[in-house]
SEDO-366895 format. One line per 8 residues: number of its first residue (from 1); their letters; for each residue x, y, z of C-alpha. Coordinates in nm, 2 decimals. Example, Ala and Ser with C-alpha at 12.3 -4.5 7.8 and 13.67 -1.06 7.14 Angstrom:
! SEDO-366895
1) as) 1.23 -0.45 0.78  1.37 -0.11 0.71
END
This chain:
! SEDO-366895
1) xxxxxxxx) 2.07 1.74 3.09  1.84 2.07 3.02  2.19 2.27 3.07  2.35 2.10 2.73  2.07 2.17 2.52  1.95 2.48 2.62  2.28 2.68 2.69  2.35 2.66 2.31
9) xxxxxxxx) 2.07 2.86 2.29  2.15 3.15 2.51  2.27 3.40 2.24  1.94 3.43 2.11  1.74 3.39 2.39  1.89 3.56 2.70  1.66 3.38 2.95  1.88 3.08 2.88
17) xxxxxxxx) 2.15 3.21 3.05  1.96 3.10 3.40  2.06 2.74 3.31  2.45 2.85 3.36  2.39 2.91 3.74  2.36 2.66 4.02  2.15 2.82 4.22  1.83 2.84 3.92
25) xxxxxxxx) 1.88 2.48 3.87  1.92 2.38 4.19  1.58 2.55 4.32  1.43 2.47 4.01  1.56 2.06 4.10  1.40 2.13 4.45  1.08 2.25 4.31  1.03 2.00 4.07
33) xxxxxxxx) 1.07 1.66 4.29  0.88 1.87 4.54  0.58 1.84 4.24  0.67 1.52 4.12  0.58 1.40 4.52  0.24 1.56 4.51  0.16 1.39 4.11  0.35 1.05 4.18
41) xxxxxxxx) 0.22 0.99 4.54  -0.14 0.93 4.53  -0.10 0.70 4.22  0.21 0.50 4.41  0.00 0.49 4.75  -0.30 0.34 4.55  -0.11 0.10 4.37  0.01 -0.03 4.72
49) xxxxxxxx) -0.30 -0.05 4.87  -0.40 -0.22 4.56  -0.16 -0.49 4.62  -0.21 -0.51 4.99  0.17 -0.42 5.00  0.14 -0.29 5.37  0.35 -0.28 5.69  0.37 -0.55 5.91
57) xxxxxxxx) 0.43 -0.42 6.27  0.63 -0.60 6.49  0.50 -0.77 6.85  0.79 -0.67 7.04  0.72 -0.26 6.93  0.52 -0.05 7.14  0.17 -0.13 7.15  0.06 0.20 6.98
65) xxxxxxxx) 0.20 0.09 6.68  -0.02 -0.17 6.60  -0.32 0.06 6.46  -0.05 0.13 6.18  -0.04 -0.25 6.05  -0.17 -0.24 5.70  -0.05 0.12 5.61  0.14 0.13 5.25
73) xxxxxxxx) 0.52 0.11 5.25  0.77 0.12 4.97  0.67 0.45 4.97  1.08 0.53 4.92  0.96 0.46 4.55  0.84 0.83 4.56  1.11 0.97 4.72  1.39 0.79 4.44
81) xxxxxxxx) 1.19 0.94 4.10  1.17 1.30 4.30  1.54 1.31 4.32  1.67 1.10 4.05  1.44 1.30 3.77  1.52 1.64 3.87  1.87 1.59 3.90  1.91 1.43 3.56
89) xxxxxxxx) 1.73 1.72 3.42  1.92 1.98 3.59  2.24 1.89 3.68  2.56 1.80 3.43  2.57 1.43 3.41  2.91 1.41 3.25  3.01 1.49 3.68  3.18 1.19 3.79
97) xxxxxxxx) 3.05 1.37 4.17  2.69 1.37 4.03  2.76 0.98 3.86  2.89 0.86 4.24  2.57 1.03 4.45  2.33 0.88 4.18  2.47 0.49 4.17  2.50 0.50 4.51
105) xxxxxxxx) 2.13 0.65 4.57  2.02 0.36 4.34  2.19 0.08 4.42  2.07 0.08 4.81  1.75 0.19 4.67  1.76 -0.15 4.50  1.89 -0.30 4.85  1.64 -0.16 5.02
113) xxxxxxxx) 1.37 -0.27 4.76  1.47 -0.63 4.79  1.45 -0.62 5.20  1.11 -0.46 5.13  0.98 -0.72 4.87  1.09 -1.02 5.10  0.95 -0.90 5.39  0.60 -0.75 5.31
121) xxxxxxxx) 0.55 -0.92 4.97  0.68 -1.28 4.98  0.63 -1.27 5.39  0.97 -1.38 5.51  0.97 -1.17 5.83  1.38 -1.11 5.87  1.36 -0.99 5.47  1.71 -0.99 5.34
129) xxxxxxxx) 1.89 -1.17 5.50  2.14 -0.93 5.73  2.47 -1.06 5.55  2.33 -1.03 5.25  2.27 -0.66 5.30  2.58 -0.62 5.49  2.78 -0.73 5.14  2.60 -0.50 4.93
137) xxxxxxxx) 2.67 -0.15 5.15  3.08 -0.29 5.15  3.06 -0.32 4.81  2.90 0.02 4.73  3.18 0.14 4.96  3.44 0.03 4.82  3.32 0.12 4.46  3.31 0.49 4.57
145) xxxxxxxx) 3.64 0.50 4.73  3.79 0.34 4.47  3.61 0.55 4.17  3.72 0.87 4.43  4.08 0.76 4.37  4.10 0.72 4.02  3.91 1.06 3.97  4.13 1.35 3.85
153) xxxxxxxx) 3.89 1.57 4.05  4.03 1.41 4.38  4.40 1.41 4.28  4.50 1.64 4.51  4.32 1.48 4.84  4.16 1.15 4.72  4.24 1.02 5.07  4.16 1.28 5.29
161) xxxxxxxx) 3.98 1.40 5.49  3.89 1.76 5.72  3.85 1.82 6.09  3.57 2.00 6.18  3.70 2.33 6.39  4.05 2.31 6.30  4.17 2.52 6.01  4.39 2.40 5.72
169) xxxxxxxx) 4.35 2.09 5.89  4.29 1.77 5.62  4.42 1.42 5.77  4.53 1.15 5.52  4.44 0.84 5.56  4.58 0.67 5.27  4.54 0.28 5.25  4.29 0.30 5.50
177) xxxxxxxx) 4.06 0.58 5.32  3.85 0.27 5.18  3.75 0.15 5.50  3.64 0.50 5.63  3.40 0.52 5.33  3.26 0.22 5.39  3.21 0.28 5.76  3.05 0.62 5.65
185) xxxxxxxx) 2.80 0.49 5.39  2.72 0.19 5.56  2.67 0.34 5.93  2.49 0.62 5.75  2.25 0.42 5.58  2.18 0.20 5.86  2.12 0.51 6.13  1.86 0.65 5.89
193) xxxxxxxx) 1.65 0.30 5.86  1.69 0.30 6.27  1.56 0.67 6.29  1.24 0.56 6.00  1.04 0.45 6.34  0.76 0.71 6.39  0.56 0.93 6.10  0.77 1.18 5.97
201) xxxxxxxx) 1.05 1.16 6.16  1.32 1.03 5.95  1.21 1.27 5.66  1.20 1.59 5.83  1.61 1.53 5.89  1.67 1.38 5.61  1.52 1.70 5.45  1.69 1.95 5.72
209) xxxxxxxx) 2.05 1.74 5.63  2.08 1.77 5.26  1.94 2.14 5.34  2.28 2.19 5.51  2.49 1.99 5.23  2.35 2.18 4.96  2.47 2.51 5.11  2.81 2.28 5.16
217) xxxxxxxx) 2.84 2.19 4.81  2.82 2.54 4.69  3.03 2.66 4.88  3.31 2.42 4.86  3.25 2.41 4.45  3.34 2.78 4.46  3.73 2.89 4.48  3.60 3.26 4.68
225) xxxxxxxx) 3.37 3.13 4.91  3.63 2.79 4.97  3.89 3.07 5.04  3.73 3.28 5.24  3.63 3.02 5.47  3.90 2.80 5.47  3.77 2.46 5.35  3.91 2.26 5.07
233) xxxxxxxx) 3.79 2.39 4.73  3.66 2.11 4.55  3.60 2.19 4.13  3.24 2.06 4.04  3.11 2.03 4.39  2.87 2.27 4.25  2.66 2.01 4.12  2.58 1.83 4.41
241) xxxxxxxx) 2.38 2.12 4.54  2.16 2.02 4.27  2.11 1.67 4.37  2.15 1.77 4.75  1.83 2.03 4.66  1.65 1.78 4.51  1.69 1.54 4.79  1.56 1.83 5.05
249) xxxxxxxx) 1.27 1.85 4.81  1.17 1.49 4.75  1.18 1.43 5.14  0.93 1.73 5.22  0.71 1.64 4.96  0.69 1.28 5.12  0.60 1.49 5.44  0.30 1.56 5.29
257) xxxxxxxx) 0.15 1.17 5.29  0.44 1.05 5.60  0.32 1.30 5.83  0.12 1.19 6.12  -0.11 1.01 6.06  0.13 0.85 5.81  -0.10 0.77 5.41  0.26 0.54 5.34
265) xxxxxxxx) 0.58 0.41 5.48  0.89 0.47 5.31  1.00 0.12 5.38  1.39 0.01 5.33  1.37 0.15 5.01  1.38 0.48 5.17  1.58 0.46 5.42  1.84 0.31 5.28
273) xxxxxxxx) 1.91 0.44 5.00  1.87 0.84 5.12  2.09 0.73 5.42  2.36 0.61 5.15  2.34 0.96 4.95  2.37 1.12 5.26  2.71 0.92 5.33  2.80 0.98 4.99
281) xxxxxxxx) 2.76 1.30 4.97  2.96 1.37 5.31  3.22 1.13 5.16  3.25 1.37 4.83  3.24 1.67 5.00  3.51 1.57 5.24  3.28 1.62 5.50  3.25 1.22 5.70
289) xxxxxxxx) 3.34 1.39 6.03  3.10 1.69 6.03  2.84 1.46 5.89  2.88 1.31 6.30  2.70 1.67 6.40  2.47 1.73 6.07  2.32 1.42 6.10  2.32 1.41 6.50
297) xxxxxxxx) 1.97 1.29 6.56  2.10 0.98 6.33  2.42 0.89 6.52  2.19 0.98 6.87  1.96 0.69 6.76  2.24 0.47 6.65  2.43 0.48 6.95  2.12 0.41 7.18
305) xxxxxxxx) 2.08 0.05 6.98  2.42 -0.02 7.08  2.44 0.09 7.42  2.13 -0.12 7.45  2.22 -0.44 7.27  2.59 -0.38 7.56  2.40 -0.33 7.83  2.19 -0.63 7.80
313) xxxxxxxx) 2.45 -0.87 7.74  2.70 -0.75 7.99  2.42 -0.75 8.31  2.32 -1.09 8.12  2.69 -1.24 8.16  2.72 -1.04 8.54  2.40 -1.09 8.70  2.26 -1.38 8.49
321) xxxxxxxx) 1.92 -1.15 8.36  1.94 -0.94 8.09  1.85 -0.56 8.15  1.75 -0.27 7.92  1.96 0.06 7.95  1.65 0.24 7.73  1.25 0.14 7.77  1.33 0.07 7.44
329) xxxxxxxx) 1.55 0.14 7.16  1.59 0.26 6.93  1.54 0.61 7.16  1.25 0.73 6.99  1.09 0.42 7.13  1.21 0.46 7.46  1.03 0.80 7.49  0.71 0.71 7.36
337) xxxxxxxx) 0.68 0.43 7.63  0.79 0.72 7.85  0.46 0.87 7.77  0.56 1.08 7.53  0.30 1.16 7.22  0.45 1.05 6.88  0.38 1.39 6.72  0.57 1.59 7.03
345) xxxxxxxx) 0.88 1.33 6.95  0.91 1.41 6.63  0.88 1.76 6.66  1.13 1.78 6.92  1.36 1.56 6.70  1.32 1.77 6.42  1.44 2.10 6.64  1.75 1.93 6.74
353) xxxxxxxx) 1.81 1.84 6.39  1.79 2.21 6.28  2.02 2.32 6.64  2.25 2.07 6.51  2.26 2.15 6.11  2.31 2.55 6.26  2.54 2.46 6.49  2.76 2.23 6.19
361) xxxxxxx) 2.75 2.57 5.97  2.93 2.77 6.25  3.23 2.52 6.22  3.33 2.71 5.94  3.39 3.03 6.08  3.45 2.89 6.53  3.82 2.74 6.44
END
């Protein structure tokens, strides 16, 4: 928004001419939701405690978790007016890319926010009901697929798609590209609320992921770098290094009140929503299969609910008692049971986050 009203500007004062570049806005976008965190958070915590709008921890979680009943969650709240402000200041909003990450960031943010309201405000312990939610990540989905089709932007490659390590390699999936968005933005979103378990931890890779997409977006929004590198050049990618920016911003400024011991909880509203941009954004960027290594800590702790949930039923139907494959899932849990300390977890997490996000930039350049 500041870029339209200030560039006009830029014959008479030169320092106007930062507002051209990506790179000032985007800093300047991660900057300010990195301030907007420390200003908005202690008045949204208080307000929660205020309400008694705290966490209600569940009896079958590990026992350690029970000193944390009460805390204030919702706390996504912060997280959506650090990104959202900074990138409608910074970035172009006549970007249908910018348009699609922002609609998607809000309306699971609103998701999320209704799971959240039902389960800690109006008690009902299941919150939204799972179909319910289900419906609302398809139809975000499909929106996007179908708003990526109809965009000029995406005429070239609407439906496709790249291969991680494999140069010049897009595949097209045609009819079937709507159901890989969907898969991407709802398994995305969902790995991230799995991973929002222990202080901190879902955060610090949500911050270290749109780290990594932000470098993406620039590159793939300019035709040199795209060249150089091989990857599809995308015009107006550019901006979602803004957002992306903001994003890493918003979720280390919540480190500062989600670290352990966690002031507030970023709840569903959190979760979910970041989780969707993140899908989003690997969905714009052409990027859904790299996203698989990026956000690696997310599809680890997705896959070790579902080998779980397997493994149970199949020793149920085979041996008549149900057994666990994990302590406990998802895996975070399973190591804290193990003995492990909760800071020490997340820490560790966070480190093969960052080997992952390094090792997702070398794709560019080991084909």
């Amino acid at each position: 928004m500041l870029h339209y009203f200030l560039t006009p500007f830029k014959d008479s004062f030169s320092l106007l001419n930062l507002f051209e570049y990506i790179t000032f806005r985007a800093a300047s976008a991660a900057i300010l939701a990195l301030i907007i965190n420390f200003i908005v958070g202690p008045w949204v915590i208080h307000i929660l405690q205020k309400n008694q709008i705290g966490e209600e921890i569940r009896p079958t979680g590990p026992e350690s978790h029970m000193k944390k009943r009460g805390t204030p969650t919702m706390g996504g709240v912060i997280i959506l007016m650090a990104v959202l402000l900074p990138t409608l200041l910074f970035a172009k909003l006549d970007s249908p890319l910018i348009q699609i990450i922002i609609i998607s960031t809000i309306w699971m943010g609103i998701i999320g926010f209704l799971d959240d309201y039902l389960k800690v405000i109006r008690k009902m312990e299941k919150g939204l009901i799972a179909r319910y939610k289900m419906a609302g990540q398809i139809a975000l989905g499909s929106i996007v697929s179908i708003w990526i089709m109809m965009t000029p932007e995406f005429a070239e490659f609407s439906t496709k798609t790249t291969v991680p390590f494999l140069k010049n390699i897009e595949i097209d999936l045609g009819m079937l590209y709507p159901m890989m968005v969907i898969l991407v933005i709802t398994g995305t979103s969902n790995a991230v609320n799995l991973t929002d378990g222990l202080d901190g931890l879902a955060a610090g890779l949500l911050a270290i992921s749109f780290s990594v997409f932000a470098a993406i977006a620039y590159i793939s929004g300019r035709v040199d770098f795209s060249d150089y590198l091989n990857i599809i050049y995308l015009p107006g990618a550019g901006e979602l290094t803004i957002f992306s920016s903001a994003m890493a911003g918003a979720c280390i400024g919540y480190l500062w009140f989600n670290s352990s011991p966690a002031e507030v909880f970023m709840g569903d509203t959190g979760s979910l929503s970041t989780g969707a941009a993140l899908g989003t954004l690997a969905v714009l960027l052409k990027k859904e299969l790299l996203l698989f290594i990026i956000g690696g800590v997310f599809v680890w702790e997705a896959i070790s609910v579902i080998i779980q949930v397997l493994y149970f039923r199949w020793t149920k139907s085979t041996t008549g008692e149900g057994k666990r494959f994990f302590k406990m899932a998802p895996i975070h849990h399973h190591f804290e049971l193990a003995g492990w300390p909760e800071t020490k977890i997340v820490v560790r997490f966070w480190i093969i986050g960052l080997l992952f996000a390094l090792f997702s930039l070398t794709t560019f350049k080991i084909r």
